[in-house]
N, C-alpha and C positions, 0 to 999 in steps of 0.2 A: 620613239615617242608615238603615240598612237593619235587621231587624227582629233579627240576631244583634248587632250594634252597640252597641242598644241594649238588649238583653236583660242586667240584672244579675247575678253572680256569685251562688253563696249566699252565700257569707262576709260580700258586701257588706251582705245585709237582717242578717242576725245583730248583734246586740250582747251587752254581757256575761250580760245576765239569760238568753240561748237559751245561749251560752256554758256557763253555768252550772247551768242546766236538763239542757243533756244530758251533760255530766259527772255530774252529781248522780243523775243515772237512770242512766246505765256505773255507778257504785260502789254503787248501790242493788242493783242485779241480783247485782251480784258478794257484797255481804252475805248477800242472801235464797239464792245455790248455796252459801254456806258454811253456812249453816244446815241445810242438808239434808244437808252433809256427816255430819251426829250421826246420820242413821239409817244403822244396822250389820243389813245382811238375813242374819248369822252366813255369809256367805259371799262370801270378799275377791272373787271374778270379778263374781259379781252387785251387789254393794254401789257397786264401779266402774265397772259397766257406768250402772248408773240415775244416778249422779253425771254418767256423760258424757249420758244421755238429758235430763238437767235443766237441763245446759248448751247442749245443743242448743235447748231448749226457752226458758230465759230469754235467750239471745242473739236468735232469733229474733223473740218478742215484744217486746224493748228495740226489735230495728229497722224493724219492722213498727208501731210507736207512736212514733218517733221520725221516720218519713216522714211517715205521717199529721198529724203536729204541723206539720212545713214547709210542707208542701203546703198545709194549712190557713190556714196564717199568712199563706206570702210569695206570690209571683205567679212557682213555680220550676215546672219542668220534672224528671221522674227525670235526664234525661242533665247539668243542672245540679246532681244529688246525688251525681253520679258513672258511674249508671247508665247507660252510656252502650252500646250493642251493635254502635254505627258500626263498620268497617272491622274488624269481629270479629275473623274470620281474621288478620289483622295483628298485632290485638292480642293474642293470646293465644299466639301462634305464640311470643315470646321466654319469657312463663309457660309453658309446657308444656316448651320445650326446657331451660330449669333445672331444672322437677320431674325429669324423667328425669333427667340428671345428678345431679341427688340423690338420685334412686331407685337409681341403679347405684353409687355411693358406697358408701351406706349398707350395701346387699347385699352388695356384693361385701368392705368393709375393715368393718364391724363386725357384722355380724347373722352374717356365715358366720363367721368367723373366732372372736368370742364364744360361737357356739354349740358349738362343742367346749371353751373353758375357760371357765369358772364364771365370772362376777364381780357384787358382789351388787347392782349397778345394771343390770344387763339385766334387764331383764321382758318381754322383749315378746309379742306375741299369739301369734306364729306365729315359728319359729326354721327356718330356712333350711338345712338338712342333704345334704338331696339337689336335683337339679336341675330336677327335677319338682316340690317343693315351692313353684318360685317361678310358675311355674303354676300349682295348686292353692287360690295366698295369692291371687292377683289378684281371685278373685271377693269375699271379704272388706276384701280392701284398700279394693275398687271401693266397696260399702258404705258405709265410713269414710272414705272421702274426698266421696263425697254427703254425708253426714251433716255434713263440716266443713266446705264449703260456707257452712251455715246460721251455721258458729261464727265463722269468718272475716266473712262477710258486715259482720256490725256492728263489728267492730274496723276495719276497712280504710275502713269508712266514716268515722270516728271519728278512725282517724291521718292519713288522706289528706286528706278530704273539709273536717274542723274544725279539727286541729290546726298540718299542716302548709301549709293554704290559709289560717290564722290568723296564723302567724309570716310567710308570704308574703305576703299583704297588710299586716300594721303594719311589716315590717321590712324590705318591697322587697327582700331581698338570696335567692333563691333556695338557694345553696349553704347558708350560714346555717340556713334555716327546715330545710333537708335532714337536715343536720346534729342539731340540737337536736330537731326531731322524731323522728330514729331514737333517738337516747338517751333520750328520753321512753317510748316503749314499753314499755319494761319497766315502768313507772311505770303507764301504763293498766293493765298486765296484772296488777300489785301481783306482780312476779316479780321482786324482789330476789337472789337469791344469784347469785353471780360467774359461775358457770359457763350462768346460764339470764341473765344480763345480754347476755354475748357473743352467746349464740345470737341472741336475740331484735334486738339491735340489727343482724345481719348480716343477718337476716328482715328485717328493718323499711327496711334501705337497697335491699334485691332491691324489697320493696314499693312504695318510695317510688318509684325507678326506674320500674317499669313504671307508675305511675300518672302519673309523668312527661312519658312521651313519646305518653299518648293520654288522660291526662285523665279516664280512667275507671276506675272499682276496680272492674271484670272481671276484667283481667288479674292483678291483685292478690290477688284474693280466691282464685281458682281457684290461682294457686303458692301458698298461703297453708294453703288446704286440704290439697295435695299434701304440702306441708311438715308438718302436724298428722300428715295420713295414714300418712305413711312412721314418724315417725320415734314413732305409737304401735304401729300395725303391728309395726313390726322393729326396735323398740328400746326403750321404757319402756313401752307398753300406755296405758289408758287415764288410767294418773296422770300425766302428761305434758301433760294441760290441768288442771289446777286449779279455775280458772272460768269 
């Protein structure tokens, strides 16, 4: 047997107490950002902005303690956590071609169009008026999609890496685990109402997708962030992550 042959999955060293460990540390993180939510700095842009700095902050260290624990434990590799940066180019090339398309989407049928009539769920950071404007936004966008990087990072690790290579190995059926994984999503992210169910599950199938065909949540993470990016950017602002 050759030394990839026999190299273990993670899923395989896992059992339900890591299982349960690192759910129980996702919904701990996610308490302690709701908690912060109760400080009010008497100014809604600033009060939002430190909510989304906090979330950057507790996603970060959930996944940065959440490697550490693996790595400690099993005999894994990052690119058996996901972390994979083989055949980059490759992989990132169908992530990037969806951001854009969701980037010109979004610009072109809701941020322009919204920003000449009122409606009182558009908030976003930067409103799109003139043509120059979308020029202008990129340096800010660029920012907030660095920044969500860090936020995606630990959920993609999380949908891909535990949940949906959890339903794929007890229940052998691929489609299946695809399946019941994207409608989970919402459930990690505690994003119940109808209209942020849809969204997230159609996120969660683009995700699953591309961690599909190379195994790694790169290509995940970074549409993932693009998707956070755009649609606080040019459409809800920073209430549009939660936690």
């Amino acid at each position: 047997m050759t030394e990839k042959e026999e190299r273990k999955r993670l899923i395989e060293y896992l059992n339900y107490k890591d299982i349960l460990i690192i759910l129980f540390s996702w919904y701990l993180m996610i308490i302690g950002i709701l908690i912060t939510k109760e400080l009010d700095l008497k100014h809604e842009f600033l009060t939002e902005l430190f909510h989304f700095l906090f979330v950057i902050s507790g996603r970060f260290i959930l996944f940065s303690l959440l490697i550490f624990y693996l790595t400690s434990l099993y005999p894994v590799e990052f690119k058996d956590l996901g972390l994979d940066f083989g055949d980059f180019r490759k992989g990132i090339l169908p992530a990037v071609s969806g951001a854009i398309i969701l980037f010109i989407l979004v610009i072109v049928f809701i941020n322009i169009p919204l920003t000449y009539y009122f409606t009182e769920n558009f908030s976003p950071l930067l409103k799109i008026n003139e043509l120059d404007n979308i020029v202008t936004s990129l340096l800010p966008f660029s920012l907030i999609f660095i920044a969500s990087i860090f936020i995606s990072l630990s959920e993609q690790f999380i949908l891909n890496v535990v949940i949906f290579e959890l339903f794929n190995y007890t229940l052998f059926n691929r489609i299946v685990s695809f399946i019941l994984s994207a409608l989970l999503y919402s459930v990690l992210l505690v994003e119940l109402r109808p209209e942020r169910i849809l969204l997230n599950t159609l996120a969660a199938m683009i995700c699953l997708l591309l961690y599909w065909r190379k195994e790694s949540i790169i290509p995940s993470t970074l549409f993932m962030a693009a998707y956070y990016s755009i649609y606080i950017t040019y459409i809800y602002g920073f209430s549009f992550i939660r936690f």
